[in-house]
Steps between C-alpha positions, in 0.01 A plus 500: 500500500586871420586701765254761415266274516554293834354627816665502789439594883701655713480407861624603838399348830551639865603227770560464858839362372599297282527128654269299270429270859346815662479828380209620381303660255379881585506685113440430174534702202541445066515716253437382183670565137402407163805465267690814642204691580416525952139537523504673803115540521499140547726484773360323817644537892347355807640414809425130664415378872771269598433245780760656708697787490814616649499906586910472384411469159337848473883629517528396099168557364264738743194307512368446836314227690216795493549530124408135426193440789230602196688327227423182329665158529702345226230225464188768473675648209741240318241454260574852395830535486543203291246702215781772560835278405429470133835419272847528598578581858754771572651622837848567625614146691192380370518130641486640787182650493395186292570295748293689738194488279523117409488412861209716520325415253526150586369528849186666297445161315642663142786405309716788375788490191622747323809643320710723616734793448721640713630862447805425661603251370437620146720814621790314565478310141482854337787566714717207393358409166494854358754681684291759619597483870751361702425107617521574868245807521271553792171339387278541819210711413571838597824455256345438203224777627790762522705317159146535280476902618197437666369672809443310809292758686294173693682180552351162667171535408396198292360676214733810434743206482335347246466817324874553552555131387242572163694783415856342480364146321354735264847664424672187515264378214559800300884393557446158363277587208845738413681182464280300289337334813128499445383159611382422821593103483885649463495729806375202690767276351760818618365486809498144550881479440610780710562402838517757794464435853169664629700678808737682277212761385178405735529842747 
C-alpha cells in the first residue's frame, strides 16, 4: 500500500509506570492521520479509572486520584477505543504502550493485533541509513520535539503527545517519500530489521 493512502494512528498512553505486572492504565489518547494528513478534529482523549492508584505517579503526568473518581473504566469503554485504532499504529516506544493495551484488552474479553510504527526507531534508520544525523543521537521524546523545531509548550499529557508524535511521523514520511520510499510494507520491513533497545530513547 501507498503511503498516502494507508492510515495510521498515533497513540500515547499515560501510566502509573511502566511495569507491565502492575502499573496501570490512567490516559488514553490517538490522533489519527490519513497518508500524511493529522485529522486533528478526529482526535480523541479520555482519561481511565484504574483499580488502584498510587498518588507518586502524579509527579510525571498531573492527573490526580480526584481527576479519575468520574472517569470510566478500561472495560466500559474498550469497545470504543478499539473503533478508534484503525490502520497502522504509531507512538514513540510504541510496544510499550502496546503492551499495555493488549493486556487490557484481553482482560475485556477482546483480542487486539495490529502493526506498528515506531517514530524512534524510524529516526535512528534515517540517521544511519541516510546520514542525516549522527547514530548515537538523543531519541527520547523531548529530543526529537526540540530536533523537529517544534514547540513543547505542554508535555505529559497523553494527547499533546500524540499530537507532538503526529507531527514528526508526518515529517519523517515526507523524508522517506524524498528517497523513493513510498510503501508502507517497506517501512515495516525497515523497521523490522533495525534493532534498538527500548531504554535507549523511552524518557
Amino acid at each position: 500500500m501507498n503511503v498516502r493512502d494507508a492510515e495510521f494512528c498515533v497513540i500515547d498512553l499515560e501510566t502509573t509506570g511502566l511495569d507491565l505486572r502492575k502499573d496501570k492504565i490512567i490516559a488514553f489518547a490517538c490522533v489519527p492521520m490519513k497518508g500524511m494528513k493529522i485529522l486533528v478534529n478526529n482526535s480523541y482523549y479520555t482519561l481511565i479509572k484504574p483499580e488502584k492508584y498510587e498518588i507518586k505517579a502524579m509527579k510525571y503526568h498531573g492527573i490526580s486520584q480526584h481527576d479519575l473518581n468520574d472517569a470510566p473504566t478500561f472495560e466500559e469503554i474498550s469497545e470504543e477505543i478499539l473503533t478508534r485504532l484503525k490502520g497502522i499504529v504509531v507512538g514513540h516506544a510504541v510496544e510499550i504502550d502496546v503492551a499495555f493495551l493488549k493486556k487490557y484488552f484481553k482482560k475485556a474479553g477482546i483480542k487486539f493485533e495490529r502493526q506498528t510504527i515506531d517514530i524512534a526507531l524510524l529516526e535512528k534508520w534515517l540517521g544511519e541509513r541516510l546520514g542525516e544525523r549522527k547514530t548515537n543521537e538523543d531519541l527520547t521524546l523531548d529530543a526529537l520535539i526540540k530536533n523537529y523545531g517544534l514547540k513543547a509548550t505542554y508535555r505529559h499529557n497523553a494527547l499533546a503527545d500524540a499530537f507532538f508524535t503526529a507531527q514528526i511521523f508526518q515529517i519523517q514520511l515526507l523524508k522517506l517519500l524524498k528517497y523513493g520510499i513510498n510503501s508502507v510494507d517497506r517501512i515495516l520491513g525497515i523497521l523490522s530489521s533495525c534493532k534498538l533497545s527500548r531504554c535507549d530513547f523511552i524518557f
